[in-house]
Each structure stands twice: as structure tokens, then as C-alpha cells.
C-alpha positions as CSV (number, residue, x, y, z in Angstrom):
1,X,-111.0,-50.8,67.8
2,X,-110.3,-48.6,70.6
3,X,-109.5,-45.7,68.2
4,X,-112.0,-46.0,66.1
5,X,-114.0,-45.3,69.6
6,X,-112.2,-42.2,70.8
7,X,-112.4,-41.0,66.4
8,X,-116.0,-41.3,67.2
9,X,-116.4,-40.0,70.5
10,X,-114.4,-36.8,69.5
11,X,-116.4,-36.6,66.4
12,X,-119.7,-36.5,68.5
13,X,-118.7,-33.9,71.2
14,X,-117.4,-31.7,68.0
15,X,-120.7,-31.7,67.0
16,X,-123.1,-31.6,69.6
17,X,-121.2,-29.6,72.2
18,X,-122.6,-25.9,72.7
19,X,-125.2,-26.6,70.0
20,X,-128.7,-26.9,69.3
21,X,-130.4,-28.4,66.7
22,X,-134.0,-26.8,66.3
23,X,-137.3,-28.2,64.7
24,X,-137.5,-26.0,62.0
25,X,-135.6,-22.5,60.8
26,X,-138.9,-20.4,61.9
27,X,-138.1,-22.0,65.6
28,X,-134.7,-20.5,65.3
29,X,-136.1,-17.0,65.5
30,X,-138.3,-17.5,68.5
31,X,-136.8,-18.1,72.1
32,X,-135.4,-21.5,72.1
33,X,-137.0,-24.2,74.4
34,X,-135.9,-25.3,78.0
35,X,-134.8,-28.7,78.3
36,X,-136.6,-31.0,80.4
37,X,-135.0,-32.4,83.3
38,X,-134.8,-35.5,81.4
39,X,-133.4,-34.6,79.0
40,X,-130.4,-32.2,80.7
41,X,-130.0,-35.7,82.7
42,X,-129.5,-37.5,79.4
43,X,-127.0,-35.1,78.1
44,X,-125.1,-35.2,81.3
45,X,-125.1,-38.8,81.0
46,X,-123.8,-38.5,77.7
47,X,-121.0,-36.2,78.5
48,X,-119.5,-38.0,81.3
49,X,-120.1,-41.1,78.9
50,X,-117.6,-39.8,76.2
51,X,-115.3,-38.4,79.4
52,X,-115.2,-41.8,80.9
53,X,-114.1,-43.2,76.9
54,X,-111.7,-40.6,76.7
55,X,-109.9,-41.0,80.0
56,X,-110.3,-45.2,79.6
57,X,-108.3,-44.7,75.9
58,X,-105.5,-42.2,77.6
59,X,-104.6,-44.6,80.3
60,X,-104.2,-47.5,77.9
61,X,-102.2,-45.7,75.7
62,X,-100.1,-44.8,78.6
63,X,-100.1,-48.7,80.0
64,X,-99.0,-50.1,76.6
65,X,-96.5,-47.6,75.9
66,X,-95.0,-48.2,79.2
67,X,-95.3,-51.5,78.8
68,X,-93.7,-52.0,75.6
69,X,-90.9,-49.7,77.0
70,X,-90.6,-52.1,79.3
71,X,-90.4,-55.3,76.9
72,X,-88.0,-53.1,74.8
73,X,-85.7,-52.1,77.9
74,X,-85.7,-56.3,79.4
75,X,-85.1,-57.4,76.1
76,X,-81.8,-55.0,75.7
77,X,-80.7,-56.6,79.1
78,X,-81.7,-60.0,78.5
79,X,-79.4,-59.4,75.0
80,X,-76.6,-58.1,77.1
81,X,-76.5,-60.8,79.6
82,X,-76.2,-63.1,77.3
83,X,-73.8,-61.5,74.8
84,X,-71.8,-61.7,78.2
85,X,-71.3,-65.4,77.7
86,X,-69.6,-65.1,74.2
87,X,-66.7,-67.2,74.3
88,X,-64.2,-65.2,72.4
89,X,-63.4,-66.8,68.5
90,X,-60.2,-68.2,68.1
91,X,-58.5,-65.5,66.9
92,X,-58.6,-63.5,69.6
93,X,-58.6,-66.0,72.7
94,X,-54.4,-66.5,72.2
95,X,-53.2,-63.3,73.8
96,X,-55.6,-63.8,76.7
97,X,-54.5,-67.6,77.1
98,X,-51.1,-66.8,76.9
99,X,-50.6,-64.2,78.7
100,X,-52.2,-66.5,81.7
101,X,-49.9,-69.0,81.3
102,X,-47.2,-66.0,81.7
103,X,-48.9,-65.5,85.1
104,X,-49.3,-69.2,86.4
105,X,-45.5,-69.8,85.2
106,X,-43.9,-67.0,86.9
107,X,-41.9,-68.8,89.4
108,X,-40.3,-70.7,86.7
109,X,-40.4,-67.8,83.8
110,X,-38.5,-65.1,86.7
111,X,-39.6,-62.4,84.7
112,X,-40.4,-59.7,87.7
113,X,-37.2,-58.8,87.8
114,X,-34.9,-55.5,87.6
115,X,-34.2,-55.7,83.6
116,X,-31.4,-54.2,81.5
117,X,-32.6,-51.5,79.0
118,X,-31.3,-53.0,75.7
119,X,-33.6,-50.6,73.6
120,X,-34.7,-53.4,71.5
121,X,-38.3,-52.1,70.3
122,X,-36.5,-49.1,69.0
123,X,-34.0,-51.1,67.3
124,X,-36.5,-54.1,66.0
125,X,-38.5,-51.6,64.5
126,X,-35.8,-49.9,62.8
127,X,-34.7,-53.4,61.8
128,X,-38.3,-54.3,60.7
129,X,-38.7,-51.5,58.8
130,X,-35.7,-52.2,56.8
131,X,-36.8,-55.7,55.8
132,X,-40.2,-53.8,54.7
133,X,-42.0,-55.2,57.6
134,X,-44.4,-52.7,59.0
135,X,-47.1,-53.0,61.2
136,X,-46.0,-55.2,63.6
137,X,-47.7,-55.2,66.7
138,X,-44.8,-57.3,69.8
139,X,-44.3,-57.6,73.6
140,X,-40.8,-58.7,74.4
141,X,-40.9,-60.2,77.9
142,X,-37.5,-60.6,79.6
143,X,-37.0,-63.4,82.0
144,X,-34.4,-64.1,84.3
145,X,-34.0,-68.0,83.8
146,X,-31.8,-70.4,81.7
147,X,-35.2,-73.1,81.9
148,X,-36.6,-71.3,78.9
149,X,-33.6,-69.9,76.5
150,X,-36.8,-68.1,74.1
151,X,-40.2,-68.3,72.9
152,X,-42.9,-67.7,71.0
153,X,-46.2,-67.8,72.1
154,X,-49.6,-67.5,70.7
155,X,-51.3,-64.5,70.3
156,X,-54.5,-63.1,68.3
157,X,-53.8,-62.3,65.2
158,X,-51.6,-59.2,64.2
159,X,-49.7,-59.7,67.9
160,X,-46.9,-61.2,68.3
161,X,-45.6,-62.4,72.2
162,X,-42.0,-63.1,72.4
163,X,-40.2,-64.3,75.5
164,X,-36.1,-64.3,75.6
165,X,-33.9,-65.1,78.9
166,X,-31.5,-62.4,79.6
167,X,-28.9,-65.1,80.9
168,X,-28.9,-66.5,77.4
169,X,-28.1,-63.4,76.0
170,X,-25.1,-62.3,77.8
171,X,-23.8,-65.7,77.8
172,X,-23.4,-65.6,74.5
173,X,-22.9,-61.8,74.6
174,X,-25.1,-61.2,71.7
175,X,-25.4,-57.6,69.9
176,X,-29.3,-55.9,69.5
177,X,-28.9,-57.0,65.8
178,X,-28.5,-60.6,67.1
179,X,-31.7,-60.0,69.4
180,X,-33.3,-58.3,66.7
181,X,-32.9,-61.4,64.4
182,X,-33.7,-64.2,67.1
183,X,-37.1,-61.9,67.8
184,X,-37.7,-61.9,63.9
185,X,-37.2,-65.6,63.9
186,X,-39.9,-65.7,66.4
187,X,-42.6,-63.5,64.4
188,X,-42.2,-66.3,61.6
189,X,-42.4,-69.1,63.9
190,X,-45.9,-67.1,65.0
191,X,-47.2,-66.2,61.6
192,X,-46.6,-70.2,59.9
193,X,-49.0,-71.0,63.1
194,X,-46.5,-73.3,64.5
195,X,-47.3,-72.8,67.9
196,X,-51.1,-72.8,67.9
197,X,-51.0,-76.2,66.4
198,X,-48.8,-78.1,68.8
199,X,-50.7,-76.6,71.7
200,X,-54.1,-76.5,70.8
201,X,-56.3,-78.9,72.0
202,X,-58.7,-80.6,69.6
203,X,-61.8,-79.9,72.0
204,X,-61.1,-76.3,72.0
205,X,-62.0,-75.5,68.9
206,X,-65.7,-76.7,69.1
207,X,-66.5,-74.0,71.9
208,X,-64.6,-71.6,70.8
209,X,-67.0,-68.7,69.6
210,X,-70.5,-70.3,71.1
211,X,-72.6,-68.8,74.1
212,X,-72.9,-71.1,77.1
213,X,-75.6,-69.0,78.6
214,X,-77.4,-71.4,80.7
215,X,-74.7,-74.2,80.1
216,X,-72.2,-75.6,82.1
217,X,-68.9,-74.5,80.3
218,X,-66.4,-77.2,81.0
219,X,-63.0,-76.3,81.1
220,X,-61.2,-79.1,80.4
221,X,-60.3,-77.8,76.8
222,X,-58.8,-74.8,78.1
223,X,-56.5,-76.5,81.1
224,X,-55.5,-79.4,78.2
225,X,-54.3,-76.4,76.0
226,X,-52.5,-74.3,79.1
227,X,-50.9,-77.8,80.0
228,X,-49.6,-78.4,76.2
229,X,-47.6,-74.8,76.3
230,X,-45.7,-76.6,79.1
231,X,-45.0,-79.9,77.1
232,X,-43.7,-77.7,73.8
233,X,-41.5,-74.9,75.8
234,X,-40.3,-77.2,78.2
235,X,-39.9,-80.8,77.0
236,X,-41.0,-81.3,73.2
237,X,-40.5,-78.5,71.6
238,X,-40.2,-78.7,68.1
239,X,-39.3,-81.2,65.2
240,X,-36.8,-80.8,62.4
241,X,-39.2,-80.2,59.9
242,X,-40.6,-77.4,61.7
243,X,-37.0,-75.5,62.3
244,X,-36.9,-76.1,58.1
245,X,-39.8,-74.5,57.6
246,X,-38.7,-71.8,59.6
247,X,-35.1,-71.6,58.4
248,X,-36.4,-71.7,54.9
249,X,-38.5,-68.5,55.4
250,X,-35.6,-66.6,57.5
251,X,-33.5,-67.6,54.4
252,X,-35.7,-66.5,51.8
253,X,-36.2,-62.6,53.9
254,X,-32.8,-61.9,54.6
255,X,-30.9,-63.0,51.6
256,X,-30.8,-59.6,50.1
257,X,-29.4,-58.3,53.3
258,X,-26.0,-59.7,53.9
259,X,-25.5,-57.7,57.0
260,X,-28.8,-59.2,58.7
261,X,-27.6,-62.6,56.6
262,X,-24.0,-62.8,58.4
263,X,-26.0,-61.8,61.8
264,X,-28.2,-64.5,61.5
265,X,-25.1,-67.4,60.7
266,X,-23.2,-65.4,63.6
267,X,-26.2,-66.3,66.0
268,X,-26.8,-69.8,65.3
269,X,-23.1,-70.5,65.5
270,X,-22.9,-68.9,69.0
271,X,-25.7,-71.2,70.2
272,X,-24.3,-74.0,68.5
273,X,-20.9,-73.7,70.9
274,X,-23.2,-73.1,73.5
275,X,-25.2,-75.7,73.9
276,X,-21.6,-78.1,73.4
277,X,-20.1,-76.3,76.5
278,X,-23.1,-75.0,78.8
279,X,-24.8,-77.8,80.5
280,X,-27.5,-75.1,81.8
281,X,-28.6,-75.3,77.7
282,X,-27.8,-78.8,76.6
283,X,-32.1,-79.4,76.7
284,X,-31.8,-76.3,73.8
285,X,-31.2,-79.5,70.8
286,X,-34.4,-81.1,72.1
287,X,-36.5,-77.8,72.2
288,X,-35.3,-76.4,69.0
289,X,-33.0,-78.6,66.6
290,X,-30.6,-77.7,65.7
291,X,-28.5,-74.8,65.5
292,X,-25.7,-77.1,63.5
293,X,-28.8,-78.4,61.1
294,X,-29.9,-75.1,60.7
295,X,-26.4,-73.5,59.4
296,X,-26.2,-76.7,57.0
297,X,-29.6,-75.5,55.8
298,X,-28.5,-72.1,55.2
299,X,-25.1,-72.9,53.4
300,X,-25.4,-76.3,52.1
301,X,-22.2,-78.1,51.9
302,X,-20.1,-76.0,54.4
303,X,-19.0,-77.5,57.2
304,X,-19.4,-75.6,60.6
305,X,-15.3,-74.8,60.8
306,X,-15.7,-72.9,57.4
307,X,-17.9,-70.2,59.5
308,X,-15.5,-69.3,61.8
């Protein structure tokens, strides 16, 4: 409505500004007629009339376009406040989660220490390539303990977080190929999800992914989950059907390699004698059974003095 007033008011004052409109065309040739008093009155009246229109319309148009600036501008930060609340999806809350537990565990992990440079992501890559795995995305995290002999942890997908004690390697005094294959071991123990299922809490995967803007967000999920990473790496660990699976895939990748084949036998024999003469590792069975199984897995019907 309010344009359809100013389209009228313009259309009036293009017509009747400046202009006269006589009685007749023979009046047009003689001396126009003074206006009354009245009537200049009227016209003035007129004028400031369509002014006052004019000036009303322009400061509307100002007041709602600043106002829905306004709406647009609270909206975008209403938006961003509450994107802010996302929970991240599953996929990519592992890294985050445990990376944290890295954190809270450091006095038992020991991993600020002065490490040895054993050049492994050099080497693992090279190794990785030659399998025809590319793409890999790891963090290797060295830690100065015998409590935790290695580990995988969850990550988002595509990452891969591996923990390995240094004391466990040069107690058994293994080579970077040995390394390389206990890290590969890890990726598959990672990628068949192993992890994520013994740790994750049932409760965590219902808020996973949802805003709690507004909402309490409990945490009880979250320090269930942390606290499960502590029962796996430290007490449960894993069962025998879980070290099959694992075997079985280890098996089926590096049969066509007998040098990374014979590395892999080599390391699983060296932890077998290990855990029979170290007491600081003779938890490693209840963690991750067993080395011996594991070897009878691999080469069925040998017996563990046929390896040597």
C-alpha cells in the first residue's frame, strides 16, 4: 500500500509541478491569471502534503531494511551459537577422546621423555607401500613404561594412534622391520573396529551427533567410555577370538611376502620367550593371548621348537 502512495504521489507532482492548466486555449494567449491567496495556500498545502508522503515512505524503507538487516545478522549468530553445541559424530570424536586419555594417563603412559630416533615413519611407510597400503594417516607415541607393552587406540576414521613402550623393544631387541610389523598389526586391530567396541559405552552413542543447546549435557557416557580404555589396556584386554581375527588378516597380507612373513613369526616368538622369563610382562597373556596360540595359528601343526 505504501508504494502504491508514493507511485501516486510522484505521478501528481510530475504533473502538476510548474504547470498551469487554463480554461480554454484562447485564455492561453492572454496574460494568465493570479492565484488567489487561497488558492497559493492550497497548493502549498499540497506540496508539503506529498513532501511529508515522501519523507514518511523514505524512512520506512530505511527502518525495515535496517531492521531486516538486523533479523538477518541475529539470526546468523543465533545459528552460530548453536552450531557451537554440535557434539561431534562418532567418527570423528575417537581422536579427540583418545588423545585425552593420553593426557590423563601420563604418569602411568611416561611418554614425555628423551626418545630414541628409530626412524620408524620413514621405514613404515616404505614398508606400507610395499604391501600396497597407501594413505595411511599414524601417530606412533613412544612411552617409557613396561605397564603398557603396545596399543591401539581409537581414532576417527582414516587415523590410526599407536602406542609402543620403548623398554619392550630393546628388551627384546627388535629390528624397525619387527616395529614396522607390530605397528601394522595395530592398523588391523583399528580398522576390524576392535577397539571401539570394547570401550564404547552403550549411552554414547545416542548423543553422539545431537545439539544440547539449552540442555544439560551429562557426561557420564564420556567418563564410562575413558574408564573402559583403562579396563581393555590394562586389565582385560582382548579375547582369543579377537587375536584370530587379527592373526587371520596379518596372515592373509603378508603371505606373499616371506621376508615380512618370517619377521612377523620372528616377533611373536620373541615375545613368546619373553613373557616366560620377564616377570615385568607376564600380564602380556592376559592383555593379548597369545603369542604361542598365535604362531600355532600361523603354521598349524608346528610346534614352537620347530621355529627356532
Amino acid at each position: 500500500m505504501r508504494s502504491f502512495r508514493v507511485a501516486f504521489s510522484l505521478l501528481f507532482l510530475a504533473l502538476f509541478s510548474g504547470q498551469v492548466i487554463g480554461p480554454s486555449s484562447a485564455a492561453k494567449k492572454s496574460q494568465p491569471e493570479k492565484k488567489t491567496k487561497a488558492e497559493k495556500e492550497n497548493d502549498l498545502l499540497d506540496f508539503n502534503s506529498i513532501k511529508d508522503i515522501l519523507k514518511e515512505d523514505q524512512l520506512q524503507k530505511q527502518a525495515q531494511k535496517k531492521k531486516s538487516k538486523g533479523d538477518k545478522l541475529r539470526k546468523k549468530r543465533i545459528k552460530r551459537n548453536v552450531t557451537r553445541y554440535n557434539l561431534p559424530k562418532e567418527d570423528d570424536i575417537w581422536s579427540f577422546l583418545s588423545e585425552y586419555w593420553i593426557v590423563k594417563n601420563a604418569s602411568v603412559l611416561k611418554w614425555e621423555f628423551q626418545k630414541p630416533d628409530y626412524g620408524l615413519d620413514l621405514y613404515l611407510n616404505g614398508v606400507l607401500r610395499a604391501l600396497g597400503l597407501y594413505q595411511k594417516e599414524f601417530k606412533i607415541l613412544l612411552l617409557n613404561t613396561p605397564a603398557l607393552a603396545h596399543a591401539a587406540l581409537p581414532a576417527s576414521s582414516g587415523e590410526y594412534i599407536v602406542l609402543i613402550s620403548v623398554p619392550f623393544i630393546q628388551v627384546m631387541d627388535l629390528t624397525k622391520l619387527e616395529i614396522s610389523i607390530l605397528v601394522l598389526e595395530s592398523f588391523y586391530r583399528s580398522d576390524l573396529r576392535i577397539v571401539v567396541k570394547k570401550v564404547r559405552d552403550p549411552e554414547l552413542s545416542k548423543i553422539l551427533g545431537k545439539n544440547f543447546y539449552g540442555k544439560e549435557l551429562k557426561l557420564d557416557a564420556f567418563k564410562k567410555t575413558l574408564s573402559n580404555y583403562d579396563k581393555v589396556f590394562f586389565n582385560k584386554g582382548f579375547t582369543f577370538q579377537e587375536q584370530f581375527e587379527i592373526t587371520k588378516k596379518i596372515k592373509l597380507i603378508l603371505k606373499g611376502h616371506p621376508k615380512y612373513w618370517n619377521a612377523y613369526l620372528s616377533l611373536l616368538k620373541k615375545i613368546n620367550t619373553l613373557i616366560r622369563t620377564n616377570a615385568l610382562y607376564s600380564k602380556y597373556n592376559e592383555i593379548y593371548p597369545s603369542p604361542e596360540q598365535q604362531i600355532r595359528w600361523l603354521i598349524p601343526g608346528v610346534p614352537l621348537g620347530g621355529l627356532d
